[in-house]
Rosetta silent file (secondary structure, phi, psi, omega in degrees, C-alpha in Angstrom):
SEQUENCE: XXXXXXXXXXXXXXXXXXXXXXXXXXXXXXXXXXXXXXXXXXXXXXXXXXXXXXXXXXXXXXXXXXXXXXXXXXXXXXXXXXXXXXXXXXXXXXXXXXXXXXXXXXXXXXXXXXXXXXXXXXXXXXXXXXXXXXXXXXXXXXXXXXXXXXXXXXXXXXXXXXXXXXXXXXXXXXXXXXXXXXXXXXXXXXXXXXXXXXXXXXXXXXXXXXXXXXXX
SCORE:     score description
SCORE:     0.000 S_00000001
   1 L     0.000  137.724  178.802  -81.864   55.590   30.158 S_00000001
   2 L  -112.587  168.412  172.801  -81.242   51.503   30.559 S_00000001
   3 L   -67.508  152.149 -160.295  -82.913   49.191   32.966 S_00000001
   4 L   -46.972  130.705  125.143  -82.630   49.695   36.661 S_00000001
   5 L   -41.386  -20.254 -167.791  -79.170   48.135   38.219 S_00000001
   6 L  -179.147  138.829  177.637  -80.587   47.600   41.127 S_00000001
   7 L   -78.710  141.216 -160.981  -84.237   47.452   42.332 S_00000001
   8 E  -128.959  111.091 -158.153  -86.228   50.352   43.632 S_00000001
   9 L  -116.593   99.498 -149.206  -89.442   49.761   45.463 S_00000001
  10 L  -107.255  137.617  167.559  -91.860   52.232   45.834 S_00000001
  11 L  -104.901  -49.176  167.234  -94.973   52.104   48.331 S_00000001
  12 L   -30.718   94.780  156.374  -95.477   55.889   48.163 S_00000001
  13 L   -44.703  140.592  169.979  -97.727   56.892   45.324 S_00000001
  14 L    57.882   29.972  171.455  -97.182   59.324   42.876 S_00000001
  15 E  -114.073  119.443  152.432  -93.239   59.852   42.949 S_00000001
  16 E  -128.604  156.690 -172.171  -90.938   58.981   40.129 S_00000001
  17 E  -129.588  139.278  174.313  -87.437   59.083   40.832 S_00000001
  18 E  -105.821   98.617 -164.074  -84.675   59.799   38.418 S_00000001
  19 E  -100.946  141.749  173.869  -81.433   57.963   39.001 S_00000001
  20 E  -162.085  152.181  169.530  -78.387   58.546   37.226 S_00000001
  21 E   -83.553  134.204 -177.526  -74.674   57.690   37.916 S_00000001
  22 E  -122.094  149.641  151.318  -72.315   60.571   37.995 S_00000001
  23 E   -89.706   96.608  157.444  -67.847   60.890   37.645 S_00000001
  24 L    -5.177  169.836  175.580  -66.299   63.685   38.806 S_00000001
  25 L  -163.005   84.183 -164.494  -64.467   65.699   36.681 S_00000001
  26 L   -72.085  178.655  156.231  -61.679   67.958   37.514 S_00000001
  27 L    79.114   49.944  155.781  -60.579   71.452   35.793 S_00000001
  28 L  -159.103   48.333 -171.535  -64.086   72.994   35.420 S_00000001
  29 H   -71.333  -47.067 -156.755  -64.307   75.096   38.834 S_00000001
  30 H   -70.962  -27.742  167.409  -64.569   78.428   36.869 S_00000001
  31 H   -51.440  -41.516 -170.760  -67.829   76.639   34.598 S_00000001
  32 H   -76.077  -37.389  178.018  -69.574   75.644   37.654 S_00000001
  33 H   -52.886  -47.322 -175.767  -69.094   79.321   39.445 S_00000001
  34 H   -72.944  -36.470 -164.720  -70.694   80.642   36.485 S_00000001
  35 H  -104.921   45.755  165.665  -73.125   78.282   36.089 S_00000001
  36 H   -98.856  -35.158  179.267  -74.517   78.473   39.758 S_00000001
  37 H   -80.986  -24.431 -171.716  -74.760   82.273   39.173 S_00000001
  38 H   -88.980  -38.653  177.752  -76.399   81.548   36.018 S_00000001
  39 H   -61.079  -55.461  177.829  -78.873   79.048   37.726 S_00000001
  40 H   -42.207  -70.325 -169.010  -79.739   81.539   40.591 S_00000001
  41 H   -38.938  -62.733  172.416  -80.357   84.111   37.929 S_00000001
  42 H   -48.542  -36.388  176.294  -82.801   82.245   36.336 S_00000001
  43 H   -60.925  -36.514 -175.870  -84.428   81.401   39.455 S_00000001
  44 H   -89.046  -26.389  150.892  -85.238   84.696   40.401 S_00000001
  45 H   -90.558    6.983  166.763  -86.806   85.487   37.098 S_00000001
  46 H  -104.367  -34.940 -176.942  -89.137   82.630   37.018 S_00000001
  47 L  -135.342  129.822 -153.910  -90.347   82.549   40.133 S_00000001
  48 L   -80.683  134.567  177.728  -91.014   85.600   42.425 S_00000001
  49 H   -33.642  -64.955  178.277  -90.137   85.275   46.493 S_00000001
  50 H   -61.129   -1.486 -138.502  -93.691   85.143   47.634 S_00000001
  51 H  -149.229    6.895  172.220  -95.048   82.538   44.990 S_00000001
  52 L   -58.276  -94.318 -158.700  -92.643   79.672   45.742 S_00000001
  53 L   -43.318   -5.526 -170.040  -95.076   77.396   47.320 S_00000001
  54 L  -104.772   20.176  174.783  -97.778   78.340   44.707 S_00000001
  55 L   -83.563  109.444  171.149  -95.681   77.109   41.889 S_00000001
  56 H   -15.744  -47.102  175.180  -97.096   74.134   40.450 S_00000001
  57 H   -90.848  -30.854  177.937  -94.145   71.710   40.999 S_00000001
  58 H   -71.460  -38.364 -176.778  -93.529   73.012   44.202 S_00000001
  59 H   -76.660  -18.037 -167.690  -97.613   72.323   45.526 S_00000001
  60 H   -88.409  -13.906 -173.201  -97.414   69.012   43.707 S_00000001
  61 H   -98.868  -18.041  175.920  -94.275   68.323   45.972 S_00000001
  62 H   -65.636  -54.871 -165.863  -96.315   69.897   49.393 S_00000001
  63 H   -38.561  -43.861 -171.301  -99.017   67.510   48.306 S_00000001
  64 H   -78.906  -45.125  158.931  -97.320   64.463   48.305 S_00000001
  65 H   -10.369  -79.514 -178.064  -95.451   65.687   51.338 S_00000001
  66 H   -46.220  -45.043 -163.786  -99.051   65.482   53.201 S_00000001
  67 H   -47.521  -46.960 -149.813  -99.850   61.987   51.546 S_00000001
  68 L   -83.728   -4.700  -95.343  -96.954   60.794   52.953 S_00000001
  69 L   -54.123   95.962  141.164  -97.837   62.530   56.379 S_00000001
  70 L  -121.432  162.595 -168.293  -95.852   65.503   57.198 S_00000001
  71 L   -82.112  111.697 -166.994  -96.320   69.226   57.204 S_00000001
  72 L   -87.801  -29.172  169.659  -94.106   70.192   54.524 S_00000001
  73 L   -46.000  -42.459 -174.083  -94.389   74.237   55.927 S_00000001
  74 L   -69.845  -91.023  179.694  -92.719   72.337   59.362 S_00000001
  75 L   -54.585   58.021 -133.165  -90.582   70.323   57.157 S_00000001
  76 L   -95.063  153.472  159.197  -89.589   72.110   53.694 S_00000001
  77 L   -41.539  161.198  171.621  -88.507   70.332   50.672 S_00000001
  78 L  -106.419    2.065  161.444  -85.016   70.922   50.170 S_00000001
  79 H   -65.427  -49.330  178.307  -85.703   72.278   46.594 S_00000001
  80 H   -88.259   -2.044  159.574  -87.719   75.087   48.289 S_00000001
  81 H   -61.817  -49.985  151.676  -85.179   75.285   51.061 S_00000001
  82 H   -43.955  -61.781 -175.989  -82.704   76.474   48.436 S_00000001
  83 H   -42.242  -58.241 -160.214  -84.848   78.342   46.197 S_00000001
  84 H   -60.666  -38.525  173.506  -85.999   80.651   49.209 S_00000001
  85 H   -57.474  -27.198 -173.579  -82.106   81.094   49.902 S_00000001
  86 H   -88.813  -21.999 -173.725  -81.451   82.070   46.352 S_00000001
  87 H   -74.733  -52.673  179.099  -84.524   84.184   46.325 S_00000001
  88 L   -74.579   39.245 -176.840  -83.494   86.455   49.038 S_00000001
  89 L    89.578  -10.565  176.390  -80.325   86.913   47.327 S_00000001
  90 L   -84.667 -178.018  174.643  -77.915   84.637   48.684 S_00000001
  91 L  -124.167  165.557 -157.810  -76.028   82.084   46.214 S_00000001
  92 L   -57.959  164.052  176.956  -76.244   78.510   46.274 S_00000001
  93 L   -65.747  120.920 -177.365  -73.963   76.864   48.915 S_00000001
  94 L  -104.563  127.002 -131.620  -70.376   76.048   47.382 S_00000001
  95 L  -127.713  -73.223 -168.196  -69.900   72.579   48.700 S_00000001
  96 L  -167.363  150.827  173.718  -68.248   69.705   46.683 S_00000001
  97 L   -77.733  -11.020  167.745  -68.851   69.699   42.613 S_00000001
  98 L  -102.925  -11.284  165.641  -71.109   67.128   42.261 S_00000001
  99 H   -74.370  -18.202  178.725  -73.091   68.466   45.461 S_00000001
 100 H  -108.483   -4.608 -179.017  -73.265   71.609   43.783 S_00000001
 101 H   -81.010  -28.778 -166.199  -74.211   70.017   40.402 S_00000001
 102 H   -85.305  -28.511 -164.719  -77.170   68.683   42.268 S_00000001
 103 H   -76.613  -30.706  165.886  -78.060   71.587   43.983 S_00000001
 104 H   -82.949  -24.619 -175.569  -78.583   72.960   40.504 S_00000001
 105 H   -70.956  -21.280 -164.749  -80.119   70.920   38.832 S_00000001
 106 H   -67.545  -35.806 -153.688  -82.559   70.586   41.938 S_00000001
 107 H   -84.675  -33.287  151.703  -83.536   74.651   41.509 S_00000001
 108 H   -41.918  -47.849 -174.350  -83.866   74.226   37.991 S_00000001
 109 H   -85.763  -10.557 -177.049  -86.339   71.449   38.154 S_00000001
 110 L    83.479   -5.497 -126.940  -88.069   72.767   41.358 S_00000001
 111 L  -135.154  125.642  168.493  -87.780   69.247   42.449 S_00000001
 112 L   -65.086  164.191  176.172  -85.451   68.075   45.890 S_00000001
 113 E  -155.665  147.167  175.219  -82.310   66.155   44.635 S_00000001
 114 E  -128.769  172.731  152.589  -79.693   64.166   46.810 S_00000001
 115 E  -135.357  148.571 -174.364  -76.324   62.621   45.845 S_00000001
 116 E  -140.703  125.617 -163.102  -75.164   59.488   47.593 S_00000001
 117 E   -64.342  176.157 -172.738  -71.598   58.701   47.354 S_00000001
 118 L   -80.227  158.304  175.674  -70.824   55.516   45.286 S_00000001
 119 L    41.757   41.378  147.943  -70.968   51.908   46.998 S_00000001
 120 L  -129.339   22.227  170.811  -73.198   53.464   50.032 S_00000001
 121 L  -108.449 -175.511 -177.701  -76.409   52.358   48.907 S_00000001
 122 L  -157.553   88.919 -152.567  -76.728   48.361   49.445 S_00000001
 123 L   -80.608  178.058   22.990  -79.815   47.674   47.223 S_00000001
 124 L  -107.437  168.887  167.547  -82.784   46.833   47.120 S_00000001
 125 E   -94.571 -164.905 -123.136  -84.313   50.014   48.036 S_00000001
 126 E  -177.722   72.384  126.517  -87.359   51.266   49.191 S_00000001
 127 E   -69.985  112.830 -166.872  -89.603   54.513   49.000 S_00000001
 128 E  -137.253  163.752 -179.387  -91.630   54.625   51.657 S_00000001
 129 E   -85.611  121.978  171.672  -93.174   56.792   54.615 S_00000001
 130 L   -31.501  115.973  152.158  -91.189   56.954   58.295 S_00000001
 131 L   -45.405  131.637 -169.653  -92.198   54.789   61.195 S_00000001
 132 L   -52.990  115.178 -173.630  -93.367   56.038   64.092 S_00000001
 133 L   125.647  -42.793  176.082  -89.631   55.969   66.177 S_00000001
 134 L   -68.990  138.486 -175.805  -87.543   56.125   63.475 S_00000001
 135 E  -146.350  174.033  153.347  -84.850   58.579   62.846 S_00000001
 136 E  -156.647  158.838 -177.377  -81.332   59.277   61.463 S_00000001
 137 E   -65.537   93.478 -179.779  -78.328   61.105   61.962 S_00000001
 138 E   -99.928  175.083 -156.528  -78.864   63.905   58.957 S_00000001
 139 L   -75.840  -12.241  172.062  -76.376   66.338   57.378 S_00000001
 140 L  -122.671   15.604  135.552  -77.960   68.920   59.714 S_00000001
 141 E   145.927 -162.010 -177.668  -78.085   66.709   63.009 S_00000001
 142 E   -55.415   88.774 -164.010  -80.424   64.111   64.443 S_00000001
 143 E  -110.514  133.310  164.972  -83.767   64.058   62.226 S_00000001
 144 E   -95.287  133.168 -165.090  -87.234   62.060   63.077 S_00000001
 145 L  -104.633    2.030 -154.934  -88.319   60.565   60.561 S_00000001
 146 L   -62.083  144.148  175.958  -92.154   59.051   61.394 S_00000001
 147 L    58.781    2.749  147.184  -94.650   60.624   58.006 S_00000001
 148 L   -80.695  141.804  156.334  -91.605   61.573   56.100 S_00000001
 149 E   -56.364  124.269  175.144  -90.837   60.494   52.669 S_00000001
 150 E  -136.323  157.594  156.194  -87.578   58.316   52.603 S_00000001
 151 E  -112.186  139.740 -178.649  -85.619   55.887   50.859 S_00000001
 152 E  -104.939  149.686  161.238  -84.490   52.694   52.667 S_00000001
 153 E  -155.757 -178.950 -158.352  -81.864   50.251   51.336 S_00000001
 154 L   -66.250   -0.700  134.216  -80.653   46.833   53.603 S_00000001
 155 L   -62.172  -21.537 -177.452  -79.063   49.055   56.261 S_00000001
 156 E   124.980 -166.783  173.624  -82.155   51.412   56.692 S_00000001
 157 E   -88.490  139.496  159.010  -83.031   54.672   55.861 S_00000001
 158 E   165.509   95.630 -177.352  -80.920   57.104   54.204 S_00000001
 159 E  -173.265  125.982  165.028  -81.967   59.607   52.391 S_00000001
 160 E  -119.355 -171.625  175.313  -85.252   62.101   52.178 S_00000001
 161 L  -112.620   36.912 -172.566  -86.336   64.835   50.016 S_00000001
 162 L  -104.276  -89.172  177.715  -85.785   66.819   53.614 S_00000001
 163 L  -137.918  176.461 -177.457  -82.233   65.966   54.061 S_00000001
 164 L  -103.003  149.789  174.247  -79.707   63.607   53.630 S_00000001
 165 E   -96.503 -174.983 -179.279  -78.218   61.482   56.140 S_00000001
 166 H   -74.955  -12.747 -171.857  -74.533   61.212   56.805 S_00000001
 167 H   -61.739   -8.410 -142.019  -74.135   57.811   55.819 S_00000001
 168 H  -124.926   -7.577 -170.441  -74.491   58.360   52.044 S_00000001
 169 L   -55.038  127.175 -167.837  -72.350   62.253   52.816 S_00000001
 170 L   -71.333  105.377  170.195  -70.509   63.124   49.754 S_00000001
 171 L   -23.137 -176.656  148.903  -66.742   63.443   50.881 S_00000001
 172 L   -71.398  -50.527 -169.625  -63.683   65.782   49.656 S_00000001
 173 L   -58.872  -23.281 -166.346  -62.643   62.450   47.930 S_00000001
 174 L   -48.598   96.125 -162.288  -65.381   61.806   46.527 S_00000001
 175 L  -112.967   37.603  158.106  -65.487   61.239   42.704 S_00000001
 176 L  -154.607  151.451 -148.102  -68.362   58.805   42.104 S_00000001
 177 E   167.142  118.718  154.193  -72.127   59.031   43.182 S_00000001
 178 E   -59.142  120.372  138.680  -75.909   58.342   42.590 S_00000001
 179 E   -57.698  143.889  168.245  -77.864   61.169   41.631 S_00000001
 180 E  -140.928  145.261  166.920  -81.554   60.710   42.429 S_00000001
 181 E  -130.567  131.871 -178.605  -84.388   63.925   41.700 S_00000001
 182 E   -75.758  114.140  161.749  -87.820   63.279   43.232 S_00000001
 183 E   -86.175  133.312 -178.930  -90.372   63.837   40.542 S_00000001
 184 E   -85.387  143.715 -163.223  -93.728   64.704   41.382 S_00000001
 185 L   -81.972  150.587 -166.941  -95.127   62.038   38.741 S_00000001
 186 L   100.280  -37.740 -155.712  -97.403   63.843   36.307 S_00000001
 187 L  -116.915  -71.663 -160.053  -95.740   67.049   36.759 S_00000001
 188 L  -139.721  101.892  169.895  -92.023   66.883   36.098 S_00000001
 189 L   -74.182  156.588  179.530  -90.641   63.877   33.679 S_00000001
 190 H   -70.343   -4.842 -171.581  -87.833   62.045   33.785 S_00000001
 191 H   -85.223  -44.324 -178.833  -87.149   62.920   30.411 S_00000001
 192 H   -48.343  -52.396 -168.847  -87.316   66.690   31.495 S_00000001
 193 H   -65.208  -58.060  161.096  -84.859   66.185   34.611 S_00000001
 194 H   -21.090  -64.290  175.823  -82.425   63.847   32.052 S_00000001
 195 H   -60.924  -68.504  134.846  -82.616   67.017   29.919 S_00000001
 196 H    21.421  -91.562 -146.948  -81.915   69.509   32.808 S_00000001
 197 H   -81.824  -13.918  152.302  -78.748   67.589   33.415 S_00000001
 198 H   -64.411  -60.484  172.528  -77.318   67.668   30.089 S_00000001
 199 H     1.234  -61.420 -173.539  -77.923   71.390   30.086 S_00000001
 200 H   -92.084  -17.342  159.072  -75.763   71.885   32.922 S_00000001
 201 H   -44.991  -65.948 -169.082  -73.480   69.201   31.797 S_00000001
 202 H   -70.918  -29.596  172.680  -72.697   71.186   28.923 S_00000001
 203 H   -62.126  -41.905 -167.577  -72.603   74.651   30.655 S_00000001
 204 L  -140.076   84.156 -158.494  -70.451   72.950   33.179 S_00000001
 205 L   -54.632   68.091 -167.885  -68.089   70.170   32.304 S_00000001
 206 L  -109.799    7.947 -164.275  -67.851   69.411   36.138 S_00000001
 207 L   179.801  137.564 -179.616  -69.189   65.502   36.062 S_00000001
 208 E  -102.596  125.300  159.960  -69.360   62.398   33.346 S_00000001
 209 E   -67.414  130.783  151.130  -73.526   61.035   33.198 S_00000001
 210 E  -128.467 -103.054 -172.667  -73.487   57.858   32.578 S_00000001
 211 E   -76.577  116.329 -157.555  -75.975   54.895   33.870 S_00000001
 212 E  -150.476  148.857 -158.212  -79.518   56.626   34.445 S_00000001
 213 E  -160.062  171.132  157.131  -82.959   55.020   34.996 S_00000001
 214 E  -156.385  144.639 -158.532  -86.338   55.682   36.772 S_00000001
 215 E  -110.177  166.148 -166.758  -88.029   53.865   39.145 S_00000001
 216 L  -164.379    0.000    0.000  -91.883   54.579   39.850 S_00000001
């Protein structure tokens, strides 16, 4: 990890966020098939259907949820949005390849994760909790945002550890993108997530890592 590129400004307590630049990479659809099935798999032996929220990284991410104040049961992380889909058996959503790189690495780590295509953030940014009023257009419609955790950059917000909005939506075209995975701080290091994402790097030559930081 090198020093930030671009400044990240946190009001929100007890979040570190793990940024890293990703490339596409074509000619490694059959690695990623496997290692989505291989991700699932794991998921469902570590953590049992009923016992999601009582998983350690998952209550440290309800927790902050509240700090920030919303009802994350109303509102679910999108790490346990997934998880509960892979737990009752479905497989992860096949998407885009670096959208699906994220989605694993998020189920591994427990931990929401967005990607935001390249040259659609416009720093500096900004985690902080929604204003009463505030909203955005998210990848699954018209979202309020007041007591959610978000990130802001000089256009506004957009991005949570809810959903994403569309400005930042990763294309067909798309071959370059910020990763960011919300760490509950304390809980799940950046050194951990950083590790994570070689992991699946090497299971699945689908994306080049390159410039990766954390902001706190």
């Amino acid at each position: 990890m090198i020093p930030a590129p671009f400044p990240v400004h946190h009001q929100l307590p007890g979040w570190e966020l793990f940024w890293v630049h990703i490339e596409a990479v074509p000619g490694a659809e059959a690695q990623l098939a496997a290692l989505r099935s291989a991700c699932e798999a794991r998921a469902r032996e570590r953590i049992p259907s009923e016992s999601i929220s009582s998983h350690p990284t998952a209550a440290a991410i309800r927790s902050l949820f509240r700090a920030a104040g919303t009802d994350p049961t109303r509102y679910r992380p999108s790490s346990e949005a997934l998880l509960r889909r892979v737990l009752k058996g479905e497989g992860l959503p096949v998407l885009h390849p670096l959208v699906d790189l994220n989605n694993c690495l998020s189920i591994e780590l427990v931990v929401p994760c967005c990607v935001v295509a390249e040259g659609m953030l416009h720093p500096p940014l900004t985690l902080r909790a929604g204003r009463a009023g505030e909203s955005f257009t998210s990848l699954r419609g018209p979202i309020g945002l007041e007591g959610k955790p978000l990130l802001e950059d000089g256009l506004g917000p957009f991005g949570t550890p809810i959903t994403d909005s569309e400005r930042g939506k990763i294309l067909p075209e798309t071959d370059r993108a910020w990763m960011v995975a919300y760490l509950p701080a304390g809980v799940v290091g950046a050194g951990e997530a950083e590790a994570a994402l070689r992991r699946l790097l090497e299971a699945a030559p689908v994306a080049r890592a390159s410039t990766s930081f954390v902001s706190s």
